[in-house]
Every structure is written in C-alpha cells, then in structure tokens.
N, C-alpha and C positions, 0 to 999 in steps of 0.2 A: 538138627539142622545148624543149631547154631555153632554146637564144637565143629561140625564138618567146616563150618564158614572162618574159624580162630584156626584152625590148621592149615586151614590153602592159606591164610596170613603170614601165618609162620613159616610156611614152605616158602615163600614167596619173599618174604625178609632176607629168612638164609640163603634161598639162591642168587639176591641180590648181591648181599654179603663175600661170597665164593666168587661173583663176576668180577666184583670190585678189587679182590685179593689178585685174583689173576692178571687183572691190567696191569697193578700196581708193580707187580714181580716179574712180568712179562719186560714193561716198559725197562728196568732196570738191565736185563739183562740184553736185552737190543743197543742201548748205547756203548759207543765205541768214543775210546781215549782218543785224544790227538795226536798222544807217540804211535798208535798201529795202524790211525785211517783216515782221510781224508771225506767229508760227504759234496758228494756234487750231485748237478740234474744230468744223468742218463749221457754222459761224457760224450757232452757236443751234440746229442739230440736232444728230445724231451719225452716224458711222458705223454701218451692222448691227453689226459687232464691237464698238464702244461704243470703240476703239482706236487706228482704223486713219483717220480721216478728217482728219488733219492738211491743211491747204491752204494754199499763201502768199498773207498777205492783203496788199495795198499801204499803205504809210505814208499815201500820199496816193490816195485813192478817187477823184479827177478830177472832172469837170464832172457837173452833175447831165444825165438821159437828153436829147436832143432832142426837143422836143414837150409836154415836162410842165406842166402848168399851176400856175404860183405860186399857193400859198393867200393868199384876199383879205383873211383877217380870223381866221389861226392864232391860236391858245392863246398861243404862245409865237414872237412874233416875230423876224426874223434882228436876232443880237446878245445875244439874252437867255442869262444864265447859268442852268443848270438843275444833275440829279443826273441821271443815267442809270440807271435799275431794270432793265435788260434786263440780260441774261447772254447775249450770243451768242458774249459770246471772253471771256477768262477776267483778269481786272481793270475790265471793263466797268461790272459790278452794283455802283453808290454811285459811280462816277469825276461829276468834276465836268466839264462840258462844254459849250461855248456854241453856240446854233445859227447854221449856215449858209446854212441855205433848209428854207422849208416849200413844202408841194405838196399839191395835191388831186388824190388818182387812187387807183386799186385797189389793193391790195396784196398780196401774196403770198405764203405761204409753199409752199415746193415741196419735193419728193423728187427728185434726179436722180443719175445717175450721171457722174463726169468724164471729160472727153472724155481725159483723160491717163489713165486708165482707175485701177484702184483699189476702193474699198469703196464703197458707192450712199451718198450724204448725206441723213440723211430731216430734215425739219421745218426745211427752211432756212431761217431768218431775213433779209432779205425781197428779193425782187423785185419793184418796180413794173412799171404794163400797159406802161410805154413800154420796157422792157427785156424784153419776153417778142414775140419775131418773129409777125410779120401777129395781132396780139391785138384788132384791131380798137379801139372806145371800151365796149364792154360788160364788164360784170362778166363774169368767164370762174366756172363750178360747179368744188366740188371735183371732184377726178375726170380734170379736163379732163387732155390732153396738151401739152404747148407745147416749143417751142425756144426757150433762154435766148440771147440777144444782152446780158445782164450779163457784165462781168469784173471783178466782184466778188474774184475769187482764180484763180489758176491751174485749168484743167478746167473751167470753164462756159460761157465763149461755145463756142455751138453743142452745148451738151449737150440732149438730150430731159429732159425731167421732164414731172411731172405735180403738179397743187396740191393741197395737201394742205389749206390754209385761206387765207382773205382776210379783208380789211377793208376799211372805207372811208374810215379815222381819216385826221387831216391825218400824213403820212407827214412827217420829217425829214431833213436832213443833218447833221451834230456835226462838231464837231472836238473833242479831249478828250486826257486825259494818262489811262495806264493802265502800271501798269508801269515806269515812268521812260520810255515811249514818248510822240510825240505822233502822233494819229491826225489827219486830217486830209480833212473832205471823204465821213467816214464814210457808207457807206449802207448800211443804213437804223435806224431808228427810228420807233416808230408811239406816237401820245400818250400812249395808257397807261402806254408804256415811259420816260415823263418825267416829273418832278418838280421843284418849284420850287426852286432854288437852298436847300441848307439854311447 
C-alpha cells in the first residue's frame, strides 16, 4: 500500500513537471516580434469576455482582394494625407495616415469565431464582398452567414461568421504610424472613419 501511495506521488510530481515544461515552451513560441505583428482586441470588435480576443495582426496587410473595383472619383485620393477616427486597434483613433487605395464594394462588419479556436470576435471591423467566399455582387442582409477568405489576422481564413452590419461607403487601404509601429497596406477603413489631414 504504501509503495502504491510513493508512486501515484511520483507520477504526480512528474506530470506536473511535463505541464509546467509545456506552458513554458508553448508560451515562448506564441510571442510575436514587433517587426512581424501588431496585437489588438478583435480589430474594432471585442471578445464575449471583453479580454480574450487578442489576434496577430500583420505589419504589412498585403495586396488589396482580387476583383475589387478601384473607386473612380474617392473623397480622398491614393496619396492623400488624412487622420484616422476609427478605433479598431488601439493607437489607431487620431494616428496620421496616407491612403493607398480606394474601392467601391460592400462592406462588412461580421461576428466570427477563429478557426485557431478561442473567444467568438463580435463587430469586426471590416471585411469587403470580395473577401467573403461565393458572396456573389449583391449586398449580403445582416444575418446572413458567410465564410471569411480575409487574413486579416491569424483565425480567419475559412472561419464562418455572420454580418452583423454593412456599408456602401468608398472603403480604404492606410498605411499609418501607431505606436512607434508602421502599419502598412492596412485594411480596412470606411469614409466616415477619415478625416482631412489636421
């Protein structure tokens, strides 16, 4: 009885032991540099838990969707220095930022859950139609359900969601400084979330 009671000790020690090792090297390898990523809450939603929806966002946001239609006669032409009034990451709201493409298309905010799985994102700031799979050319109703083809941040391509609001505004790309970061290639912004250079 008693070796059987010094052995589940032992087992018990070491599986602690092996927990402990794995936080420790797990944690390591989930942090992300400043040069490859940016951390925000759920880019202009939040988590349910208001806590938990940290995501890595890329320095460089990439090419704008395939298929988008350049705006013919934007507010604010590519080139123009502006202020940025949005809040979807946290230095954003007043950063100074110059645009890099306007577009005409729908735009989106959605609720999804990440396909890395995690706390569900509500109200996320934005996805356009040509980043939401078979979305056809129509305005999609709140409500709808869609598959995200954005990789906007780690957990989205191929997440389900559902839209929680649209627009038809001329949508944007930024590049912009926040933070001592520079963003670059940002998406999205919708007109209202711009202002003229102050």
């Amino acid at each position: 009885m008693r070796k059987r009671f010094m052995m589940t000790i032992a087992a018990g020690v070491l599986g602690g032991a092996l927990v402990l090792t794995g936080c420790s090297t797990g944690g390591d390898q989930d942090q992300s540099t400043p040069s490859s990523s940016s951390q925000h809450q759920g880019h202009g939603g939040s988590s349910s838990t208001g806590s938990g929806g940290e995501m890595e966002h890329p320095m460089d946001g990439g090419p704008a969707p395939a298929g988008i239609e350049k705006a013919t006669s934007p507010k604010y032409p590519v080139g123009t220095k502006v202020t940025l009034t949005a809040d979807h990451m946290e230095g954003m709201d007043g950063a100074n930022a110059t645009i890099v493409g306007a577009f005409d298309t729908y735009t989106y905010a959605v609720n999804f859950t990440p396909t890395t799985g995690g706390e569900p994102v509500k109200d996320h700031k934005w996805v356009v139609q040509e980043e939401l799979k078979d979305a056809g050319d129509q305005r999609l109703a709140d409500g709808t359900e869609v598959t995200l083809e954005a990789e906007h941040m780690k957990g989205m391509k191929g997440a389900k969601a559902t839209i929680a609001s649209s627009t038809d505004q001329t949508v944007y790309m930024v590049d912009y400084e926040a933070d001592g970061m520079t963003m670059t290639n940002h998406k999205w912004v919708v007109e209202s979330e711009i202002q003229p250079a102050s």
